[in-house]
C-alpha positions in Angstrom: 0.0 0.0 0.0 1.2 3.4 -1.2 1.8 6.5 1.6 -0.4 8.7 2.1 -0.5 11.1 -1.1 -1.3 14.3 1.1 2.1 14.8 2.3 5.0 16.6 0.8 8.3 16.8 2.5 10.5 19.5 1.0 14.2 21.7 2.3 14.4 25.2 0.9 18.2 25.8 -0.2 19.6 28.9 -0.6 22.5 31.0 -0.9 22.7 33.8 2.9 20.3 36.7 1.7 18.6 35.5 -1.7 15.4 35.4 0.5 14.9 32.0 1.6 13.3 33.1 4.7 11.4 36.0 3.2 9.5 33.2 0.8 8.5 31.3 3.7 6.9 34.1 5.2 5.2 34.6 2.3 3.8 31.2 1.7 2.9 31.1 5.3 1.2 33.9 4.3 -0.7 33.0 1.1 -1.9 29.5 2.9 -3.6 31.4 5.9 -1.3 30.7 8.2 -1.3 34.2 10.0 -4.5 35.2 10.9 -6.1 38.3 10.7 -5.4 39.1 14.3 -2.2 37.5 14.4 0.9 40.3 14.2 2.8 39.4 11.6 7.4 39.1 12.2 9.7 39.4 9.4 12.2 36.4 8.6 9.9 33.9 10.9 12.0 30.8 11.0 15.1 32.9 11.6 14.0 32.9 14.9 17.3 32.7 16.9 19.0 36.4 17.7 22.6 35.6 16.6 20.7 34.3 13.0 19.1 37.8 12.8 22.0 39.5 13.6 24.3 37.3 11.3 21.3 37.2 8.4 22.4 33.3 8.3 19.9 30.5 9.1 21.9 28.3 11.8 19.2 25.6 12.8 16.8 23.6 10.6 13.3 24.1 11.6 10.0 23.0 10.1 6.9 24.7 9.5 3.8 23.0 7.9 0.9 24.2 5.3 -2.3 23.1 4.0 -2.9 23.9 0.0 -5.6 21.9 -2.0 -5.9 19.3 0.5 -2.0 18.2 0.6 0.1 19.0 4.3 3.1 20.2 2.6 5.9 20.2 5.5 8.5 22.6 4.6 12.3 22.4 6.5 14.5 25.4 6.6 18.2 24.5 5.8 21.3 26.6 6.7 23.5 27.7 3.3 26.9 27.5 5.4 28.9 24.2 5.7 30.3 24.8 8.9 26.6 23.7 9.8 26.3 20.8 7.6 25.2 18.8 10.8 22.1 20.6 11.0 21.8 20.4 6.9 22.3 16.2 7.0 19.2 16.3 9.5 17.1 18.4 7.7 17.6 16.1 4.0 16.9 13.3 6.4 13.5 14.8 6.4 12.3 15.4 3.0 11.4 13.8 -0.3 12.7 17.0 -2.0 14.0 20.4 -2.4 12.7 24.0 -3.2 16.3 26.0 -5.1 15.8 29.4 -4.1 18.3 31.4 -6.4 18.2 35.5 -6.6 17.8 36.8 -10.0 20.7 38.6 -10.3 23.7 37.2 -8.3 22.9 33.7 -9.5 23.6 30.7 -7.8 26.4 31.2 -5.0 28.6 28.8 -3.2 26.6 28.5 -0.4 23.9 27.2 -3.0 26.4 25.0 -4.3 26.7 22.7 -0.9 23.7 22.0 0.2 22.3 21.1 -3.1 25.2 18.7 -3.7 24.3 16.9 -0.1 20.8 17.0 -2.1 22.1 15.4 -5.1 23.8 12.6 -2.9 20.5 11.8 -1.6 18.7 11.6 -5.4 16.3 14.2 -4.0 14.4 15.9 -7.1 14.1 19.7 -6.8 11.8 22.7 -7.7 13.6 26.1 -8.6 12.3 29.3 -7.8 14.2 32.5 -9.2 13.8 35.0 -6.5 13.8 38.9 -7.0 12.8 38.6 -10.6 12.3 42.8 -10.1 15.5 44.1 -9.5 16.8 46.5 -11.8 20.5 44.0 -12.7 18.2 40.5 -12.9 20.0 38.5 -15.5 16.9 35.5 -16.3 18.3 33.8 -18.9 21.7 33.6 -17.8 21.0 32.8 -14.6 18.6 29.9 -15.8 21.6 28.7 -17.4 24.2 29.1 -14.6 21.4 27.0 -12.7 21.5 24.4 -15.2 25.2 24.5 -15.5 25.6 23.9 -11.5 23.6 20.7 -11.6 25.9 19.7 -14.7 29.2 20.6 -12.4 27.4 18.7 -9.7 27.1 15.6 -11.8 23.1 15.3 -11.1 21.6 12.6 -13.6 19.4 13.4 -15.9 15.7 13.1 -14.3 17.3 15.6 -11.7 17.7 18.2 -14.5 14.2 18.1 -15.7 13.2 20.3 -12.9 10.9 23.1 -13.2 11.5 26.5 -13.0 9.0 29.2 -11.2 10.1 33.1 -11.0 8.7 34.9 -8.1 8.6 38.1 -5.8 8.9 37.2 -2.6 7.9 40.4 -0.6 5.2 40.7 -2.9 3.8 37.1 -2.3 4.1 36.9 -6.5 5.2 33.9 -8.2 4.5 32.1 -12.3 5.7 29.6 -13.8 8.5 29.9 -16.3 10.8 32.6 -16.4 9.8 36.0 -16.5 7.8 38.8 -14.6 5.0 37.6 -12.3 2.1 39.9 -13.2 0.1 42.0 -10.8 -2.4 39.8 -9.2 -0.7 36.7 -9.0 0.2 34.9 -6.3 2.5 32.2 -4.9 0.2 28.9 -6.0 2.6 28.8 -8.8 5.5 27.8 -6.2 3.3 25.7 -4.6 1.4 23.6 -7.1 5.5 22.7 -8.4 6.1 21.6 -5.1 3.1 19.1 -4.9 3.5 18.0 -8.6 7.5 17.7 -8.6 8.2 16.5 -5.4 6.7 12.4 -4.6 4.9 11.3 -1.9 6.5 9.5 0.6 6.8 6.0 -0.2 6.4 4.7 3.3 3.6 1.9 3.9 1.8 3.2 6.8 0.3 -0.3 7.7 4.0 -1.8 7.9 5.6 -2.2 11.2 6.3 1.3 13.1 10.0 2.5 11.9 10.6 6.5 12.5 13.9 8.5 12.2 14.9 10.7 15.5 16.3 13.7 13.4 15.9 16.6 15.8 16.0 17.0 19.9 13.9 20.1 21.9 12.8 20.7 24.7 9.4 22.1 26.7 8.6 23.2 30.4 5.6 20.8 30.2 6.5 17.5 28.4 10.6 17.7 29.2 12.6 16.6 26.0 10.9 16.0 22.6 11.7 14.4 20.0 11.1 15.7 16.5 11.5 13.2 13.4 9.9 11.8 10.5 7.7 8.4 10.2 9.4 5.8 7.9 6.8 3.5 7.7 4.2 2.5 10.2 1.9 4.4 12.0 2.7 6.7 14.9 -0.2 6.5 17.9 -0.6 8.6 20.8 -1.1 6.3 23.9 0.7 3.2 21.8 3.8 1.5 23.6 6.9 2.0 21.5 10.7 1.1 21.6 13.6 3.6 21.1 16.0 1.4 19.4 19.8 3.3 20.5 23.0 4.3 19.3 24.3 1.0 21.7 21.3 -1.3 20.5 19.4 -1.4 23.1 16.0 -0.8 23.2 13.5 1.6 25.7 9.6 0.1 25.8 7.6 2.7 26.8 4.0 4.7 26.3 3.8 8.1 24.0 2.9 10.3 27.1 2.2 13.4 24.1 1.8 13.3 19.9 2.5 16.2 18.4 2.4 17.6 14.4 3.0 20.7 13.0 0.7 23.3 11.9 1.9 26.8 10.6 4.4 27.4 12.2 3.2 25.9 15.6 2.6 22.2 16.8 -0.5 20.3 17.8 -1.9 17.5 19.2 -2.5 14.7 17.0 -3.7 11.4 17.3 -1.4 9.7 15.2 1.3 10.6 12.2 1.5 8.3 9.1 4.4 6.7 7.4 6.2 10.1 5.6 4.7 12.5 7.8 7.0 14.9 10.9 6.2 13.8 13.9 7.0 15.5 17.7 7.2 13.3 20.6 7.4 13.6 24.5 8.2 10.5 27.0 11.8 9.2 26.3 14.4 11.7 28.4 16.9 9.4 27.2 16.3 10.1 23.4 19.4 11.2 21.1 19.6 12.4 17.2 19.8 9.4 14.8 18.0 7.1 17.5 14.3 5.1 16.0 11.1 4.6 17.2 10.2 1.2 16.4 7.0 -1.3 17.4 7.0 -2.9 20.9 7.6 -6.6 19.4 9.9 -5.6 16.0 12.9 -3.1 17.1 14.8 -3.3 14.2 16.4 0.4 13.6 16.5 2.6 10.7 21.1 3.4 9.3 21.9 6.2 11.8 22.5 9.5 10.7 25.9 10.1 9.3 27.3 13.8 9.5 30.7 15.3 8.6 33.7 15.0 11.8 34.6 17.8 13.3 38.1 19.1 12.0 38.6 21.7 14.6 38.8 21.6 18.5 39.6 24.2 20.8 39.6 24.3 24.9 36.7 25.7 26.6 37.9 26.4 30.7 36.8 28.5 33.6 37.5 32.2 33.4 40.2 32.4 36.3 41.4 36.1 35.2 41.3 39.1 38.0 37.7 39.7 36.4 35.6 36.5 36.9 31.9 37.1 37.7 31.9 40.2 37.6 29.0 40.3 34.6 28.1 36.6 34.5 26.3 34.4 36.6 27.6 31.1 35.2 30.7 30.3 36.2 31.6 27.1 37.5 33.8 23.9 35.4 30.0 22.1 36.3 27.7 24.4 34.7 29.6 25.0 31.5 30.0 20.9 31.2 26.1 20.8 31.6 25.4 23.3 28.6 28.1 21.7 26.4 26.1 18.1 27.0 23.4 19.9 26.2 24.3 21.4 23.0 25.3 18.0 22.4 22.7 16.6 22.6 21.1 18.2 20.3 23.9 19.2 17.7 25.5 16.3 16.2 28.4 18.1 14.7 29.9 18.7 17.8 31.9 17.0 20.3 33.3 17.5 23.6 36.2 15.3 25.6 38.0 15.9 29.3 41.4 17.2 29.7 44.2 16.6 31.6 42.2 19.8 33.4 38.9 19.0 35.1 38.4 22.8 34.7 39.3 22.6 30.9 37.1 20.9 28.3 38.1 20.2 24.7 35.2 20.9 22.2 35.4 19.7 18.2 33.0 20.9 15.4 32.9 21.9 11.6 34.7 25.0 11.9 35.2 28.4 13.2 32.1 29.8 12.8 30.1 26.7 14.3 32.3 26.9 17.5 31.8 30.7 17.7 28.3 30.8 17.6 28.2 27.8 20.0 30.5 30.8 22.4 28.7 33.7 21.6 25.0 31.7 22.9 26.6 31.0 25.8 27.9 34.6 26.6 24.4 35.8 26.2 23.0 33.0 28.1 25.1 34.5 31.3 28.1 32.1 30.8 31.7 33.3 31.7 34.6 31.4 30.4 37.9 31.4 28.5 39.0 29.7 25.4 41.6 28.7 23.2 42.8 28.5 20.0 41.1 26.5 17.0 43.7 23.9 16.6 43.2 21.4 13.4 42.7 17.8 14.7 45.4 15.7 12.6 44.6 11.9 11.5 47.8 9.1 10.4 46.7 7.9 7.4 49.0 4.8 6.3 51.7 6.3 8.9 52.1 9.4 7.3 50.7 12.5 9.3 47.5 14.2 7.6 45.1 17.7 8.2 42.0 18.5 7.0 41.7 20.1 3.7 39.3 22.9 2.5 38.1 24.6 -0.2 37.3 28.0 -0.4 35.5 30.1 -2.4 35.2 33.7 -2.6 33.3 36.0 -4.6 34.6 39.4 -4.8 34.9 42.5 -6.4 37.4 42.6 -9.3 39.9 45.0 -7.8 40.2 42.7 -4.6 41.0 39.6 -6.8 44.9 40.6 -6.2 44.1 40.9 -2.4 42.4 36.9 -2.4 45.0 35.7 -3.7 47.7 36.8 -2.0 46.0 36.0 0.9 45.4 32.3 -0.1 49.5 32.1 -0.8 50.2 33.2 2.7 48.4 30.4 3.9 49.7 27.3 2.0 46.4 27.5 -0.3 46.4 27.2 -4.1 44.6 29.1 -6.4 42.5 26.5 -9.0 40.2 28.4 -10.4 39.0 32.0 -10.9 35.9 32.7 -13.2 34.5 36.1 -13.8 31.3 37.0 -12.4 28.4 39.0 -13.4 28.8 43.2 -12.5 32.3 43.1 -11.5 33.1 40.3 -9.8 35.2 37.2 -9.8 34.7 33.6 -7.9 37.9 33.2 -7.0 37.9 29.1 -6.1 41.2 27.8 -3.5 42.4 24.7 -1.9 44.3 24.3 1.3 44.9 22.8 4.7 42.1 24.0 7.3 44.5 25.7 9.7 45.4 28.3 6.8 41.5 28.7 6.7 41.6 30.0 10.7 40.9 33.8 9.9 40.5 33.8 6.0 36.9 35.0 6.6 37.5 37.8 8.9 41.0 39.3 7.2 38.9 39.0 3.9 36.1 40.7 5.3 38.5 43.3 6.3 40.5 43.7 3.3 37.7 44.2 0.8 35.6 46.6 3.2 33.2 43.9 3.7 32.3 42.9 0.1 33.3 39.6 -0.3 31.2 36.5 0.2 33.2 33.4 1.2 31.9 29.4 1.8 34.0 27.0 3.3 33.6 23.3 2.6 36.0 20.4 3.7 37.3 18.5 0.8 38.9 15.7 2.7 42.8 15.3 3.9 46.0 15.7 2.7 49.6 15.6 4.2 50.8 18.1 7.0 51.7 20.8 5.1 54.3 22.4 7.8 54.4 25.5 9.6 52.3 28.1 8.6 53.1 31.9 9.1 50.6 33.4 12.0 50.3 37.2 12.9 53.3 39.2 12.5 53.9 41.4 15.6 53.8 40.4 19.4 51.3 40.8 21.9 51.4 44.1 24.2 50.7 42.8 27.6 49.7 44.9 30.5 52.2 44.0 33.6 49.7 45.3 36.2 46.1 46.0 37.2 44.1 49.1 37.0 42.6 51.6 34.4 44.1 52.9 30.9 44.7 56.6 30.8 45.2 58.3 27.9 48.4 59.8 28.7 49.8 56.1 28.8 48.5 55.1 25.3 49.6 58.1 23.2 53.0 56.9 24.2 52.2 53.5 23.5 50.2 53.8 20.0 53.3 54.4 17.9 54.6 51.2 19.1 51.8 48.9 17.8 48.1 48.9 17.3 45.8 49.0 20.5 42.7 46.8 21.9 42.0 49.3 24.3 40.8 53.2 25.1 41.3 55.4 28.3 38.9 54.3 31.0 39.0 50.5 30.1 39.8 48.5 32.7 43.1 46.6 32.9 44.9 43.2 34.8 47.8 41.9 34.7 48.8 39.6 31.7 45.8 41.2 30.1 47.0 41.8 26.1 46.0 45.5 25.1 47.5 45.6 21.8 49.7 44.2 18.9 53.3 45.3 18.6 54.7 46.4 15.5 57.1 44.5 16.1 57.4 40.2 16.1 58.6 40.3 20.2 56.1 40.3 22.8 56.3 43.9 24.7 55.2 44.6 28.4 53.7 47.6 29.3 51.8 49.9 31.7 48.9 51.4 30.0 47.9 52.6 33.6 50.4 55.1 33.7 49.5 58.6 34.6 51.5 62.0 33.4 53.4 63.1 36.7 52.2 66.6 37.6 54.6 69.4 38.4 54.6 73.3 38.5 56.7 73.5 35.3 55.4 73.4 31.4 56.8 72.9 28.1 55.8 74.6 25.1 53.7 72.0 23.0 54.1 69.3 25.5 50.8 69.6 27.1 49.1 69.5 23.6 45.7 67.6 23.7 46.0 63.9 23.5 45.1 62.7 20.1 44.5 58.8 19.7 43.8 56.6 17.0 40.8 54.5 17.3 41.1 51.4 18.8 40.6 47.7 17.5 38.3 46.3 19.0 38.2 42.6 18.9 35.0 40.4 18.3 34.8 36.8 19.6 35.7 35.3 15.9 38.7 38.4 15.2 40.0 37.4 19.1 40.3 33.2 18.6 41.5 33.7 15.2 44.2 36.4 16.5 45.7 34.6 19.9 48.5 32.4 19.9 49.0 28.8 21.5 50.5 30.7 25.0 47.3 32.9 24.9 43.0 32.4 26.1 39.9 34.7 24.6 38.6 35.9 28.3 34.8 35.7 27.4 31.8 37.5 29.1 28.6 38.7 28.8 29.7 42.3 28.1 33.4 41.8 27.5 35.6 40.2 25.4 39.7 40.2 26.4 42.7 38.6 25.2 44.8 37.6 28.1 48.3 35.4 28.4 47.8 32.2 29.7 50.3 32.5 32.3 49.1 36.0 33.7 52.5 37.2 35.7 55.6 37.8 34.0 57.3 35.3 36.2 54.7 32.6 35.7 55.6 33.2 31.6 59.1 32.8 31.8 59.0 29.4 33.9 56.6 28.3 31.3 59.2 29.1 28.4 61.9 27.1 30.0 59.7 24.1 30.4 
């Protein structure tokens, strides 16, 4: 017996801003999902600050719609591969995928990933050129680049017949084809592909109960929930099930609570049918990649496979001279409970113990993952201090190995000298560069992941913030040897108190500083770069000695260049092995890791 044909399960990929989230809203919107009364939030799915803030989607979530009788369940992807845990679990969900491709830039190499994970999984696709109004859309050719990624991508040949709908998103206008949606129209056009294009699942909802634990929450009420999709079987509120483990061995217990989703909310349902998302409350123990099977037949579904982490750094108590004095979360205990907790519910990540039972070592995808894991904790209250990405190194037939990566970078033509100069420094290889649309270049490089540690942030930097980079590991390859870091030293404070500005006009022409007059200041704190490669030590506490006698000119006002300030991502990225990001909920320092100078030296001679 056939599924149910009144489901559709489809991802929406996109490149960051082509207005993924945008069309959800609107097709929220045209299916009734907000009511009249209801007030209405741009960008609902982006629901978590740091993804507003950012304008990346971090977390896959689902919302659900009713058109002409079919329950189409739509999953919100992120475009960045440092993520590509939470991408693996939203595919795991779906029988398809919506392209969302802006009209003018093209597809991007965001775009480029996650259909590619698509491809792997033979999912079919609908695409949707977005922005069809904007005064530089390029339909045609961007039809063709479209065509010519799933060529690149080596899609077979039913994959290419895909249709094509143009829309405008924050007009709710969408028709088939390319070309201008007229005035009137609406986004059936999007939709009706989506139920024709994408199959039914193929689950027999009368075989025995088989459903795939893709997603952990949580609730005040019903404790953690598990969110998933049905296999085959039928899922029954009140039934006895078994959650078949990642150790094989199997839980028997009732569904306390049944849950689907509706909108953009969930609701009690009575059962969900082989295809269909299902929420569920009663197993505390439950992890991602675990199945709910039938009391009497436990057999599991293949776990969920997800890229390794390639990076790792050390997360530790803060123990500099100002602990707790904005957070409220301090202890080795608590920050070992939320890192079990994230997870729990991320399965790209990974945490160990160290030699330190204050110190824990965390591994994901790469440096943005592991900073937005920090920066959710900072604004959860946490204090803490942490390391250095370091690359995690395998032996591949005795011979030492690193993780690899490809970047690629689009950028404007006069910063093409800039990328690749760049990618030299860091023991990458230019492969490809291919001219873009309105001045730009993709500028496509290969090279170990520690080279990677900062790309984004100098590049950022370098071309005034016009440059869009995607990171994507590409395997392993052998150590490449030492690879140049920053190139002055570290200006370290060598006692407590507070900067005056007297102290740092001396000090500015001997590096770049952190810090302005007024900031607080400890020992071992670092409050600059030297222009120099030596580490200096300073006091920027110092105040002007004050006497009867002045100088001509030497009283002059104080006049100081603005200083860097470093963000979490510019701070890990910057820091040396010998040094710790000091992280807070209104602060972020760079400190030594031995704060005295005396401490220091004994280090260096061990």
């Amino acid at each position: 017996m056939p599924g149910p044909p009144s489901i559709r399960n489809v991802a929406l990929i996109a490149h960051v801003d082509h207005g993924k989230t945008t069309l959800v809203d609107a097709m929220l919107n045209a299916a009734g999902v907000f009511e009249a009364h209801e007030t209405r939030v741009d960008r609902v799915m982006d629901s978590d600050d740091q993804e507003r803030e950012r304008g990346i989607t971090i977390l896959a979530k689902a919302a659900a719609i009713e058109w002409n009788g079919t329950r189409i369940n739509l999953v919100d992807t992120p475009g960045h591969s440092d993520f590509g845990g939470e991408v693996e679990r939203a595919l795991a969900m779906v029988d398809g995928v919506l392209l969302l491709v802006d009209a003018a830039e093209g597809p991007m190499p965001q775009t480029r990933y996650v259909l590619s994970k698509a491809l792997a999984r033979g999912l079919p696709a609908v695409v949707v050129i977005n922005k069809v109004d904007r005064s530089d859309a390029r339909l045609a050719e961007v039809a063709d680049e479209i065509y010519q990624l799933f060529f690149d991508l080596g899609a077979e040949d039913h994959h290419i017949e895909f249709p094509i709908v143009s829309s405008i998103a924050r007009f709710g206008r969408a028709m088939p084809g390319v070309g201008i949606p007229p005035e009137g129209s609406d986004l059936s056009a999007i939709l009706d592909a989506v139920v024709e294009t994408i199959p039914a699942p193929s689950g027999d909802p009368g075989a025995p109960l088989q459903a795939m634990v893709t997603n952990l929450d949580a609730s005040d009420y019903m404790g953690r929930l598990a969110i998933g999709r049905v296999a085959q079987g039928t899922l029954r509120a009140g039934d006895q099930v078994g959650l078949v483990r990642a150790d094989g061995s199997v839980l028997k217990r009732r569904l306390t609570s049944l849950l689907g989703f509706s909108g953009l909310g969930r609701v009690e349902v009575a059962e969900r049918r082989a295809g269909d998302l299902f929420v569920v409350a009663g197993f505390p123990e439950v992890e991602i990649g675990d199945t709910l099977a039938g009391p009497d037949d436990t057999r599991s579904l293949p776990r969920l496979e997800v890229d390794e982490p390639v990076l790792r750094m050390t997360f530790g108590v803060n123990t500099s001279p100002m602990a707790g004095k904005s957070g409220s979360l301090l202890t080795s205990r608590q920050i070992r409970a939320r890192l079990e907790r994230e997870v729990l519910g991320n399965v790209s990540i990974r945490i160990a113990d160290t030699s330190s039972p204050d110190m824990i070592e965390v591994a994901g995808r790469g440096e943005l993952q592991l900073a937005v894991l920090i920066e959710s904790m900072r604004r959860e209250g946490f204090e803490l201090q942490v390391s250095r990405p370091e690359v995690i190194v395998r032996q591949i037939g005795g011979v030492r190995h690193e993780p690899r990566e490809r970047a690629v970078v689009d950028v404007p033509d006069d910063y093409v000298g800039t990328i690749t100069q760049a990618v030299a420094a860091r023991r990458g290889l230019v492969e490809d560069m291919r001219p873009g649309e309105r001045g730009r270049t993709i500028v496509s490089s290969i090279g170990p992941a520690r080279g990677l540690i900062g790309f984004r942030s100098e590049l950022m930097t370098s071309t005034r913030g016009t440059a869009l980079v995607n990171q994507q590991h590409e395997g392993w390859m052998p150590w490449t040897g030492a690879i140049a870091g920053r190139s002055g030293g570290a200006m370290v404070s060598d006692r407590a108190g507070s900067a005056t500005g007297f102290a740092l006009d001396n000090l500015q022409s001997r590096g770049e500083l952190f810090i302005e007059p007024g900031d607080t200041i400890y020992e071992g704190m670092i409050f600059g770069e030297s222009s120099r490669p030596q580490e200096m030590t300073a006091n920027p506490a110092k105040a002007k000695q004050l006497t009867n006698i002045r100088a001509a000119g030497s009283d002059d006002a104080i006049s100081l260049k603005p200083a860097r300030r470093l963000t979490l991502e510019t701070a890990i990225e910057w820091i040396e092995d010998d040094e710790l990001v000091e992280v807070t909920p209104d602060a972020i320092r760079a400190r030594k890791r031995h704060l005295s100078e005396s401490q220091r030296r004994r280090a260096d001679k061990h």
